[in-house]
C-alpha positions, -999 to +999 in steps of 0.1 A: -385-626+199-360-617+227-327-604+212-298-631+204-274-630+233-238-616+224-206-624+245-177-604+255-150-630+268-126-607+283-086-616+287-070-597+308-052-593+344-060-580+375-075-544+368-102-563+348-106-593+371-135-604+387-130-606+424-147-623+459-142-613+492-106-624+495-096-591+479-125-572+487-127-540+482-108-545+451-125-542+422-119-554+379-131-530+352-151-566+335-164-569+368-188-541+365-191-538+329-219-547+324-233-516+335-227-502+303-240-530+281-276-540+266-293-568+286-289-589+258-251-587+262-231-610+287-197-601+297-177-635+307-148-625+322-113-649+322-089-616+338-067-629+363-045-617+387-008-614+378-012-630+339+004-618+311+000-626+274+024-651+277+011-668+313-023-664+304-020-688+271+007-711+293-017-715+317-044-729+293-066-693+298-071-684+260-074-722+251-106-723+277-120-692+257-110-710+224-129-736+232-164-720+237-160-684+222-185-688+186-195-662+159-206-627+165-194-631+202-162-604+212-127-606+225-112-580+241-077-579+250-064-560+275-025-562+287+003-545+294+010-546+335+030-578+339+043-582+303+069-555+319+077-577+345+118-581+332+123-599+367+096-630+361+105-650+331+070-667+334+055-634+327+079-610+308+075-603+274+095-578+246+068-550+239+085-549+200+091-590+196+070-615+218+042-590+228+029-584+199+033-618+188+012-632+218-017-601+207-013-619+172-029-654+187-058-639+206-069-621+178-061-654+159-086-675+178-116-647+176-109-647+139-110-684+139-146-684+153-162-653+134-154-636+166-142-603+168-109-590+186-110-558+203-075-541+220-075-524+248-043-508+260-032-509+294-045-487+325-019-468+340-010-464+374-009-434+395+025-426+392+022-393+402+056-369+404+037-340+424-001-331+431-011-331+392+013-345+368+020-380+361+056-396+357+061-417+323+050-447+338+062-484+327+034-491+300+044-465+272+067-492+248+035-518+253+011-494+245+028-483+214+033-521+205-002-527+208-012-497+188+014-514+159-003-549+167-038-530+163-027-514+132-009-547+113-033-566+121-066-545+112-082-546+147-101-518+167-082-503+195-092-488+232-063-466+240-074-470+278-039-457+287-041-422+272-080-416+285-067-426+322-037-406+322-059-378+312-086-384+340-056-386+363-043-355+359-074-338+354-084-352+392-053-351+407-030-370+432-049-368+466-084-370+448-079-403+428-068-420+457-105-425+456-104-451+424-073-475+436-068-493+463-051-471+479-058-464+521-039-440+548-043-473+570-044-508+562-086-513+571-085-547+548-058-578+565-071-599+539-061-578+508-025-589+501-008-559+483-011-536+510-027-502+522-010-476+491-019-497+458-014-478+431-026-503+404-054-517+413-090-508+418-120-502+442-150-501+428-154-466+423-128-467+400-135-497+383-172-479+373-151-451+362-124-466+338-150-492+326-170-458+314-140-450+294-139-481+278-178-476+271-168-446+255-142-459+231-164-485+220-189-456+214-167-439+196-155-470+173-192-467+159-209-496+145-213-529+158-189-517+187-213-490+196-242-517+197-233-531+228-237-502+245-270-488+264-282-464+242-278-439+271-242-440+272-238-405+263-253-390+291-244-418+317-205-406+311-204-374+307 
């Protein structure tokens, strides 16, 4: 008998998104995913563009994944890039108050369906100050009130945020340019955000933080680890 098939419903924003050809080359972490899962494993991805914790439930998002999300199936979380938008009221969110607050609901409705809620802190930017170090970057109060979300409320964590930072520096300015959408000339008139994007990703670099997420699933053991080809190891390394 064929193995049950298990869902990951994946809220999120643009670095996870799934995108066509009016942003091509950009490319979402949930997008490719499923390069790291078992075949019986499904990845249903509700990322968006420019959504926060608080726009994404506004706009009816987690309420569509409410609706159909069932037991044994997962929810991961992953936000942190427009919550820090101070400027959009539609958007912005206190990392210590609100933040966690909205995090509180979305684990909420996978707990209501025998679901279970995974975190996943934000990926940074390159924010580079010079050819190998990073600046602080805007995410460090959301990833620490994620963290404190993760911990209050008993839920796994990703700390995407640390490993990316680390692969960042390890690569360096000039050579990630490589994972972002980032160009010395604008090739693509149809990708709105312009030639130097620092945020979000081509493909190459989608495959390579979505390995990162792989391996903090691995590392969480368990049921976690299940979802996972079994040659994970080797395929990350």
């Amino acid at each position: 008998m064929a193995d049950k098939e298990i869902r990951i419903y994946w809220a999120a924003d643009s670095t996870v998104q799934t995108n066509d050809i009016t942003t091509y080359p950009q490319t979402g972490i949930g997008q490719v995913f499923s390069m790291y899962t078992k075949s019986n494993v499904r990845v249903v991805n509700h990322a968006k563009n420019g959504r926060s914790t608080k726009s994404f439930i506004d706009e009816g998002r987690l309420k569509a994944i409410d609706e159909v999300i069932g037991e044994g199936d997962y929810l991961f979380i992953q936000f942190g890039h427009n919550d820090e938008k101070k400027e959009d009221p539609t958007r912005y969110t206190e990392p210590f108050s609100t933040y966690i607050e909205n995090l509180e609901t979305y684990i909420g409705v996978a707990r209501s369906h025998g679901a279970y809620p995974v975190l996943i802190t934000p990926l940074e930017r390159r924010c580079f100050v010079d050819d190998k170090h990073l600046g602080v970057g805007a995410h460090s109060e959301y990833v620490t009130a994620m963290k404190q979300a993760a911990e209050k409320n008993n839920v796994p964590l990703v700390d995407l945020y640390s490993m990316s930072r680390v692969e960042l520096e390890k690569t360096g300015e000039p050579a990630s340019r490589k994972w972002y959408m980032y160009f010395e000339e604008n090739l693509y008139k149809n990708y709105p955000e312009g030639k130097q994007d620092n945020t979000h990703l081509r493909y190459e670099g989608a495959v390579m933080y979505a390995g990162l997420i792989a391996k903090g699933l691995g590392e969480l053991g368990g049921r976690y680890r299940d979802l996972l080809i079994d040659e994970l190891e080797s395929a990350v390394e």
